[in-house]
Each structure stands twice: as structure tokens, then as C-alpha cells.
N, C-alpha and C positions, 0 to 999 in steps of 0.2 A: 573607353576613353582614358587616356593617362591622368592622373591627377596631377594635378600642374601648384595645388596650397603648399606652400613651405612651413605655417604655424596649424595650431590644431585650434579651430572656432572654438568658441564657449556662448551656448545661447544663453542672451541675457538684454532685457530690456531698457534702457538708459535714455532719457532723455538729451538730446541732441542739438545746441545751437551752432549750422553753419553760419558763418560771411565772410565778406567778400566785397570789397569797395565799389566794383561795377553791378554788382548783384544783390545786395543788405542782406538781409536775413533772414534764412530758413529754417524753421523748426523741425525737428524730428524725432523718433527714436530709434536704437540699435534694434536689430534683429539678432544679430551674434557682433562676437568681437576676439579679434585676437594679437596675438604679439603685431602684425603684419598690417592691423587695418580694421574694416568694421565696415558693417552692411548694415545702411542707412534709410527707413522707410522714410519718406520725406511728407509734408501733409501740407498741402491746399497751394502749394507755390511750383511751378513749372523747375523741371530738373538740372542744374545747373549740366556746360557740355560737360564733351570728356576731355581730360587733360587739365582742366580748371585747378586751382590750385587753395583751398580755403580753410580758412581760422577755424577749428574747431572745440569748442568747449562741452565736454562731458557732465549732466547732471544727474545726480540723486535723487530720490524725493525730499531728502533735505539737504542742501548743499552741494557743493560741486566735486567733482571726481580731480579734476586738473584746474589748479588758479588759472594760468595762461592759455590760450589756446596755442593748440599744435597747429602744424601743419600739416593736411590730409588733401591725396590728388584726387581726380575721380577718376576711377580706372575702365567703371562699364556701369550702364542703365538701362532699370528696363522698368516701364512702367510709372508707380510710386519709389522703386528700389534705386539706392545708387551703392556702388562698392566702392570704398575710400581705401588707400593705402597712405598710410603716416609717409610721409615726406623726411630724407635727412636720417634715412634709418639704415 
């Protein structure tokens, strides 16, 4: 199968707040992350589609990674997993 990732993953844990005006708020954390995007296990709340388009802010265990949030699309889901790609990049 061709590899089709343009950036190189880094696995790493991050707590995760999506939303999303039609959707509120989902909690999660990263599984990996890279220049390109970030694989999102999601917990206790049904998966937003694909194509969606959502506010994301990155946490710490103390503090946050990014004041504002980005914008991140969903690109594919499966399960608890969503694959985000940073929007505007």
C-alpha cells in the first residue's frame, strides 16, 4: 500500500477539547500528532461526520498548548478514533 502521510506522527498524549456550535463539546486525547493533523480518541460522545470543521484546543496537564483554538476538519473515523487535519495549512 503507498504511504499517502506527508508529515512524520509523533506519538504523544494531549488532552483534547473539540467544538462546534451545532455539536458543543467533545473531550479527548491525541494518540499521535503531527505538522499535518492529529489522531483524536474521542470519549463518551458519538463521533462528529466527516468533513466537519471544529475549534480545537490543545491541553497540558497544566495549561494549554495553544490559547486560541485552531481549526481542525475530520478527515476519517473509525470507532472511538477521529483523524483531524489543521484547516488553512
Amino acid at each position: 500500500m503507498e504511504e499517502r502521510r506527508h508529515y512524520e506522527r509523533t506519538q504523544t498524549s494531549l488532552r483534547v477539547v473539540l467544538s462546534h456550535p451545532e455539536i458543543g463539546t467533545i473531550m479527548g486525547s491525541t494518540r499521535d500528532i503531527s505538522d499535518g493533523g492529529a489522531l483524536v480518541m474521542i470519549e463518551n460522545h458519538s463521533l462528529p461526520p466527516q468533513g466537519t470543521v471544529l475549534n480545537v484546543v490543545f491541553k497540558k496537564t497544566v495549561g494549554q498548548v495553544n490559547e486560541l483554538p485552531v481549526k481542525m476538519k475530520v478527515m476519517h473515523s473509525h470507532r472511538n478514533l477521529v483523524g483531524l487535519m489543521f484547516v488553512g495549512r
